[in-house]
Each structure stands twice: as structure tokens, then as C-alpha cells.
PDB file of N, CA, C and O in Angstrom:
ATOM      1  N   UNK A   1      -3.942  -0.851  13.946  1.00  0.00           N
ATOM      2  CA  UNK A   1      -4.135  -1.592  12.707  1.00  0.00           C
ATOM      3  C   UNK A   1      -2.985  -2.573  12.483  1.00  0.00           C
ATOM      4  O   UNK A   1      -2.221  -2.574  11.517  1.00  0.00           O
ATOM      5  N   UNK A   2      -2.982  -3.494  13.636  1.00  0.00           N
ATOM      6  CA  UNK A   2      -1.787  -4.203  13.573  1.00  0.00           C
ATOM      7  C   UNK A   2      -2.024  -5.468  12.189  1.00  0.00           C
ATOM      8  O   UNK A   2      -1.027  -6.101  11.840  1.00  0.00           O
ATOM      9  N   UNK A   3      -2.997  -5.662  11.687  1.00  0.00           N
ATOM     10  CA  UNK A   3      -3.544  -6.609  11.265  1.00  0.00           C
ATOM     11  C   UNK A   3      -3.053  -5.708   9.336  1.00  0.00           C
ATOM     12  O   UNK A   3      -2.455  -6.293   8.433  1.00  0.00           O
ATOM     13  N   UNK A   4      -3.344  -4.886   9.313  1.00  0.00           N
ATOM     14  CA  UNK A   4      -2.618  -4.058   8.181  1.00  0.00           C
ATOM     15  C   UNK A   4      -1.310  -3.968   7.910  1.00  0.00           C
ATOM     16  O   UNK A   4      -0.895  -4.282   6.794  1.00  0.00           O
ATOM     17  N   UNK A   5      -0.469  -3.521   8.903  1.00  0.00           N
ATOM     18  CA  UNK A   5       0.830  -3.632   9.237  1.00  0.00           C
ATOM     19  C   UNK A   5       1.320  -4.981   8.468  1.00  0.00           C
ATOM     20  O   UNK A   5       1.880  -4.903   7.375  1.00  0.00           O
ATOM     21  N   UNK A   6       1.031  -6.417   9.217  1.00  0.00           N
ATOM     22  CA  UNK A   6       1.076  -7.347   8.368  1.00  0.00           C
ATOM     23  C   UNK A   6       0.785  -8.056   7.098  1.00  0.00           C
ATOM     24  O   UNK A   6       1.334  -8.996   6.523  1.00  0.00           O
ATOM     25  N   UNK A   7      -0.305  -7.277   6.821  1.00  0.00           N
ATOM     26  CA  UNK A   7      -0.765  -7.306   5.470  1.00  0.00           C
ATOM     27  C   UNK A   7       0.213  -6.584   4.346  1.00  0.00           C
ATOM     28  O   UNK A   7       0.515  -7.035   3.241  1.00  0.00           O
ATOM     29  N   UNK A   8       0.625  -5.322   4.951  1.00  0.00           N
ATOM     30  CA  UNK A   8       1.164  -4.477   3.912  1.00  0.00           C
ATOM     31  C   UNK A   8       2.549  -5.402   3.804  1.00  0.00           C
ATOM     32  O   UNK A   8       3.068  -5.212   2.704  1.00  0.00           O
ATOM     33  N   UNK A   9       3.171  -6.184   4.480  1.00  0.00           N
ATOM     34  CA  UNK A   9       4.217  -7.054   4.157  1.00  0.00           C
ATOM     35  C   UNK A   9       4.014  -8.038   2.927  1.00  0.00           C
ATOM     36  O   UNK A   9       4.964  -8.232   2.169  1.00  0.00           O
ATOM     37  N   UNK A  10       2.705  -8.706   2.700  1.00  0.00           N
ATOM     38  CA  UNK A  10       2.520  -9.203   1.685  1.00  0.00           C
ATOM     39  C   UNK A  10       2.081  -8.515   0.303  1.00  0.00           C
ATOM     40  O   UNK A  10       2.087  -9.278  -0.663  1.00  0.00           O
ATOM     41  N   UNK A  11       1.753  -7.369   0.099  1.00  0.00           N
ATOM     42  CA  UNK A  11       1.051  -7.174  -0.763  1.00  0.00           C
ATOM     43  C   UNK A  11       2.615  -5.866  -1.586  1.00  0.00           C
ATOM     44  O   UNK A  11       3.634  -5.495  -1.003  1.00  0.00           O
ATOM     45  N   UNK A  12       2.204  -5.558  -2.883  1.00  0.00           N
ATOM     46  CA  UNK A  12       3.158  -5.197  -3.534  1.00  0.00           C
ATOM     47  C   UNK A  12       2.627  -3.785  -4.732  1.00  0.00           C
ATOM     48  O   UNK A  12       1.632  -3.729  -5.454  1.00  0.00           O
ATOM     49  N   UNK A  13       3.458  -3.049  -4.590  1.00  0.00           N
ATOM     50  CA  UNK A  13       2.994  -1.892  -5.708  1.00  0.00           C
ATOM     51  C   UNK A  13       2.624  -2.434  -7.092  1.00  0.00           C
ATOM     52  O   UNK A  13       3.652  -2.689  -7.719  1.00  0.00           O
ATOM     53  N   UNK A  14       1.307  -2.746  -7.910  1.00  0.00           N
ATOM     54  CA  UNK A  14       0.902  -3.231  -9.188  1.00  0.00           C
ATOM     55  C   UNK A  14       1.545  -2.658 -10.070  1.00  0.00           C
ATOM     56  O   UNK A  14       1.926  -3.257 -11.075  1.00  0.00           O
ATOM     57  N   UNK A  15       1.840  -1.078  -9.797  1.00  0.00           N
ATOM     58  CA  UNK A  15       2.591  -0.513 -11.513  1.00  0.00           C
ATOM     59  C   UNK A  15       3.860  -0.915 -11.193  1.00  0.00           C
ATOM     60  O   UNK A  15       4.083  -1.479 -12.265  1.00  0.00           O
ATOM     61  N   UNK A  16       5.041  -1.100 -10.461  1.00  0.00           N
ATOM     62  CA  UNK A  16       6.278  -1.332 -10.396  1.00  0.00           C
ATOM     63  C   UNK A  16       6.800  -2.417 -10.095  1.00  0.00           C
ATOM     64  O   UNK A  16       7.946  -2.741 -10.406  1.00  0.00           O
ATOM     65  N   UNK A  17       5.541  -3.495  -9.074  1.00  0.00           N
ATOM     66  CA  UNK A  17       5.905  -4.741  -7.929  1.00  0.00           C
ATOM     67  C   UNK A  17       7.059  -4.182  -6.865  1.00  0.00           C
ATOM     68  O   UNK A  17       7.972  -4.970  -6.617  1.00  0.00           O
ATOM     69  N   UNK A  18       7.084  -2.708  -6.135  1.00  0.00           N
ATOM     70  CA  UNK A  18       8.238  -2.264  -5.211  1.00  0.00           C
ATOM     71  C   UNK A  18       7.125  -3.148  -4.049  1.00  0.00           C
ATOM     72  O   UNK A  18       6.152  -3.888  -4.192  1.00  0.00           O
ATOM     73  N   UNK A  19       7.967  -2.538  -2.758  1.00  0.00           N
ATOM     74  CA  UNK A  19       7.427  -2.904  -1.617  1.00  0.00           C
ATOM     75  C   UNK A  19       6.410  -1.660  -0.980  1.00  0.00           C
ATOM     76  O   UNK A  19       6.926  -0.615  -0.583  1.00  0.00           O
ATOM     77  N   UNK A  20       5.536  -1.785  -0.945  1.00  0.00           N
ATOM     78  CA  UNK A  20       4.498  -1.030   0.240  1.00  0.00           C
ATOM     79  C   UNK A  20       4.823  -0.390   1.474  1.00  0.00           C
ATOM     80  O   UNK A  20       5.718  -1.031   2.024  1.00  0.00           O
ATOM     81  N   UNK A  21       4.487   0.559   2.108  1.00  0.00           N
ATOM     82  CA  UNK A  21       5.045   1.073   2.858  1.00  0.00           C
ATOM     83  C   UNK A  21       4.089   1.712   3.608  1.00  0.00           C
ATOM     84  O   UNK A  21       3.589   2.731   3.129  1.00  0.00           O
ATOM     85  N   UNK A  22       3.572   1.150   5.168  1.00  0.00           N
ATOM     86  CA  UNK A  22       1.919   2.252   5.780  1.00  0.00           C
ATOM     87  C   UNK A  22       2.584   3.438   6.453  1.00  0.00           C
ATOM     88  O   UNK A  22       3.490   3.536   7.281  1.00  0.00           O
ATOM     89  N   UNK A  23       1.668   4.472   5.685  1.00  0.00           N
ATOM     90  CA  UNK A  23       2.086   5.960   6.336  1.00  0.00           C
ATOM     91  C   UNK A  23       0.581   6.643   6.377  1.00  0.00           C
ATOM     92  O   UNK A  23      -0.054   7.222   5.496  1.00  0.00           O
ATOM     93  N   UNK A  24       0.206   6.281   8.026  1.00  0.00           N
ATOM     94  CA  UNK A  24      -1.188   6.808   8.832  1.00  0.00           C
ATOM     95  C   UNK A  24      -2.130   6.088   7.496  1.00  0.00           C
ATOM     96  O   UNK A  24      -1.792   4.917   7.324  1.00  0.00           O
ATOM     97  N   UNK A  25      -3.031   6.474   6.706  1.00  0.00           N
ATOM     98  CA  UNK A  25      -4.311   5.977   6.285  1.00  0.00           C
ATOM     99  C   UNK A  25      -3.969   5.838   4.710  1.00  0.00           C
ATOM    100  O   UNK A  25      -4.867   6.081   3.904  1.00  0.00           O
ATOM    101  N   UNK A  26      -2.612   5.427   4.230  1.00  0.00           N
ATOM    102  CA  UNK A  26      -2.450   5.503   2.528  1.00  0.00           C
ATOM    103  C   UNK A  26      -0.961   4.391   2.593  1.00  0.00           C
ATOM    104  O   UNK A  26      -0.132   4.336   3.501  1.00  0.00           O
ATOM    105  N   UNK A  27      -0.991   3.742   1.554  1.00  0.00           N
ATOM    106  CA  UNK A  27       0.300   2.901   1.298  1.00  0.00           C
ATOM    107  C   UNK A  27       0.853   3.649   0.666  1.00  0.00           C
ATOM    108  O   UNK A  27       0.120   4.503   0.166  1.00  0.00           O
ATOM    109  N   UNK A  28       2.521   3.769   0.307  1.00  0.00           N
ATOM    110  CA  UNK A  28       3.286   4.434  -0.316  1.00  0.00           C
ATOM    111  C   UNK A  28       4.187   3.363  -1.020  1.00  0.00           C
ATOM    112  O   UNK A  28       4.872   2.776  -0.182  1.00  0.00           O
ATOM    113  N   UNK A  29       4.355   3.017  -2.042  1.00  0.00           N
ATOM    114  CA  UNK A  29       5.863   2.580  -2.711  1.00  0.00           C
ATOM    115  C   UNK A  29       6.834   3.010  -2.643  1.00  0.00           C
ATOM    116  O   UNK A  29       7.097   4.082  -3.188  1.00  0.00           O
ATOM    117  N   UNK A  30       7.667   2.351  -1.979  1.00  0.00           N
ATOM    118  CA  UNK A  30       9.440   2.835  -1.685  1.00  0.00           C
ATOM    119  C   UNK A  30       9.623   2.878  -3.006  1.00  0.00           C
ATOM    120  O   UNK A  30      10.173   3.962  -3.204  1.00  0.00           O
ATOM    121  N   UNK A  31       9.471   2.291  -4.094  1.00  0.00           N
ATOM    122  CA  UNK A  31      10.215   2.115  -5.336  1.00  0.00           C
ATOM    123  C   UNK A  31       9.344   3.564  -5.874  1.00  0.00           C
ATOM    124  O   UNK A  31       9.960   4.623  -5.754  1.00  0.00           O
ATOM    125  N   UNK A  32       8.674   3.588  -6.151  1.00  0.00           N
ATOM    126  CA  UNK A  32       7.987   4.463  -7.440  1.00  0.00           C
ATOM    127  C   UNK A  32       7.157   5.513  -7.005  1.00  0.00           C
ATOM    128  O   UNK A  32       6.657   6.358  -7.747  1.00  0.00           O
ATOM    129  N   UNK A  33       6.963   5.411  -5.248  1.00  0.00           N
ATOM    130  CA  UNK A  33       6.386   6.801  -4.518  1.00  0.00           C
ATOM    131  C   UNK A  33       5.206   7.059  -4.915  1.00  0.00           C
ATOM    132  O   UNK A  33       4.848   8.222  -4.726  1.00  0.00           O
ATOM    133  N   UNK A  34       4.091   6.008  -5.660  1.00  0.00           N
ATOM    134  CA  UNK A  34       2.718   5.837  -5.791  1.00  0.00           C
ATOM    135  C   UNK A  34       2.135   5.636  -4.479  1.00  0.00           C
ATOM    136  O   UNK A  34       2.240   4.688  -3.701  1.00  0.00           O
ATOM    137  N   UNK A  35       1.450   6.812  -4.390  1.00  0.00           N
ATOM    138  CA  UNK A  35       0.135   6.846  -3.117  1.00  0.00           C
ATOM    139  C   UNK A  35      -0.926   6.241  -3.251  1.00  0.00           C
ATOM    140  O   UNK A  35      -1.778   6.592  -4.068  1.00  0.00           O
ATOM    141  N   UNK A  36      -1.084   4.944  -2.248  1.00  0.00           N
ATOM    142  CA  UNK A  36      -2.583   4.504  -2.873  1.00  0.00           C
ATOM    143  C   UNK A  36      -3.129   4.555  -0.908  1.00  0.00           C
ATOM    144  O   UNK A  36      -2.626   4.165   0.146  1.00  0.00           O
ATOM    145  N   UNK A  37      -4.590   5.378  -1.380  1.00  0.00           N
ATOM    146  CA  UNK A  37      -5.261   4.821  -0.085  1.00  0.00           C
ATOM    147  C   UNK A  37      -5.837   3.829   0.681  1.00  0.00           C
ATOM    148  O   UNK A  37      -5.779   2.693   0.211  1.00  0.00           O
ATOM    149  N   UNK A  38      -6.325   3.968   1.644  1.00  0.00           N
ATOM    150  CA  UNK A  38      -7.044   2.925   2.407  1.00  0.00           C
ATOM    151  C   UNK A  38      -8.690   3.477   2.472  1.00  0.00           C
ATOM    152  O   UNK A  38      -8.923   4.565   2.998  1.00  0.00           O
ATOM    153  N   UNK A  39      -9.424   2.926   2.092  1.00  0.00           N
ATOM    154  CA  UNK A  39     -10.941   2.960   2.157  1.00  0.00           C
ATOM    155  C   UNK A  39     -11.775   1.964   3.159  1.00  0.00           C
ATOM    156  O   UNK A  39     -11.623   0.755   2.984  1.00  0.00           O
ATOM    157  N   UNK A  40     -12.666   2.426   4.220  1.00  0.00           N
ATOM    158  CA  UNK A  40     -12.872   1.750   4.903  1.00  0.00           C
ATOM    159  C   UNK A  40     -12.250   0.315   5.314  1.00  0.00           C
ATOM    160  O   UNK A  40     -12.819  -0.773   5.411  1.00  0.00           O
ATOM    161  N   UNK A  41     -10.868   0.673   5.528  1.00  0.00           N
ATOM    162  CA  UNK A  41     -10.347  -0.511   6.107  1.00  0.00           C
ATOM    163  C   UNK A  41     -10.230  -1.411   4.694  1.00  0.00           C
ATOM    164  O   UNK A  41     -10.856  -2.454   4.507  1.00  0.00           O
ATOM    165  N   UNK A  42      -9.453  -0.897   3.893  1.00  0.00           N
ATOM    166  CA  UNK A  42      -9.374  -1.819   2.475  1.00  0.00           C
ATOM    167  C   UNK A  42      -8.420  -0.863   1.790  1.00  0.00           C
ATOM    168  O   UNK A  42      -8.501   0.365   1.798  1.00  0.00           O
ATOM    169  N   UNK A  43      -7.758  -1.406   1.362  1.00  0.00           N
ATOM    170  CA  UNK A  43      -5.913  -0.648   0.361  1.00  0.00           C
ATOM    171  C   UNK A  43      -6.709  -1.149  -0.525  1.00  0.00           C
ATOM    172  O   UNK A  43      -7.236  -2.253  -0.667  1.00  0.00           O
ATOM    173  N   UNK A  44      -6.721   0.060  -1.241  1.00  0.00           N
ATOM    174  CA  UNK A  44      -7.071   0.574  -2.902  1.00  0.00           C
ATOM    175  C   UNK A  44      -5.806   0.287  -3.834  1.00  0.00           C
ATOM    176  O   UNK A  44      -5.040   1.216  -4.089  1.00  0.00           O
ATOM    177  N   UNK A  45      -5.625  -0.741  -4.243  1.00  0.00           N
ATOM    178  CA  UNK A  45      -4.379  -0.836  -5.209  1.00  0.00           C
ATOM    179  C   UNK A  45      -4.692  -0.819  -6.642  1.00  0.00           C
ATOM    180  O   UNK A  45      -4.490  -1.824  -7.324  1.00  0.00           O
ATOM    181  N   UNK A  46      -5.180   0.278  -7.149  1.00  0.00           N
ATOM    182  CA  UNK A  46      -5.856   0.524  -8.324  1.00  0.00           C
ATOM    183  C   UNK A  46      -4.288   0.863  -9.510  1.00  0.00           C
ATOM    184  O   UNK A  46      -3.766   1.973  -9.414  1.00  0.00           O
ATOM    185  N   UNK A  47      -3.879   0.153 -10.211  1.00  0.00           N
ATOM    186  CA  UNK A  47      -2.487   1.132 -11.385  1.00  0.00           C
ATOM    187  C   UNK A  47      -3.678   2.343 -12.132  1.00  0.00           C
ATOM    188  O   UNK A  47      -4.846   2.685 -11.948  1.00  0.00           O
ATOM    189  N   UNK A  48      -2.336   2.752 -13.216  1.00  0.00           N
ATOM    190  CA  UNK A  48      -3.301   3.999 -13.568  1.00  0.00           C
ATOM    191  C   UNK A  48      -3.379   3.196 -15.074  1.00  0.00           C
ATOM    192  O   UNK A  48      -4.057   3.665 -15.988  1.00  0.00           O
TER     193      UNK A  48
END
């Protein structure tokens, strides 16, 4: 999923704006440690 990899460089945690982080099938925020998944090949960046 090299094409993710690069993606997750642009895109940013919505509740905090930290940086994204891919760990196997879910993004993680370095800043605020919000788990958001990946759904058929699509990061769920839903805030609460």
C-alpha cells in the first residue's frame, strides 16, 4: 500500500490537526493517539 503510505503524509488528525501515522490497516495520531480505520481501501477520518 505504497500509494497510502504517501497519502498518510498529506492528510492530518481532524480532532487535533497532529500527524497520521499507518500501523497495518488503521491510522494512528502521534499527537492525540486517535485510532481511525481503513475501510475498503479508504481512511475513515470521522472526529467524534
Amino acid at each position: 500500500m505504497k500509494w497510502l503510505e504517501e497519502l498518510t503524509e498529506l492528510l492530518e488528525c481532524p480532532i487535533c490537526k497532529g500527524d497520521l501515522e499507518l500501523l497495518g490497516n488503521k491510522l494512528c495520531c502521534k499527537k492525540c493517539k486517535k485510532v481511525y480505520l481503513i475501510k475498503d481501501k479508504i481512511p475513515v477520518l470521522l472526529g467524534e
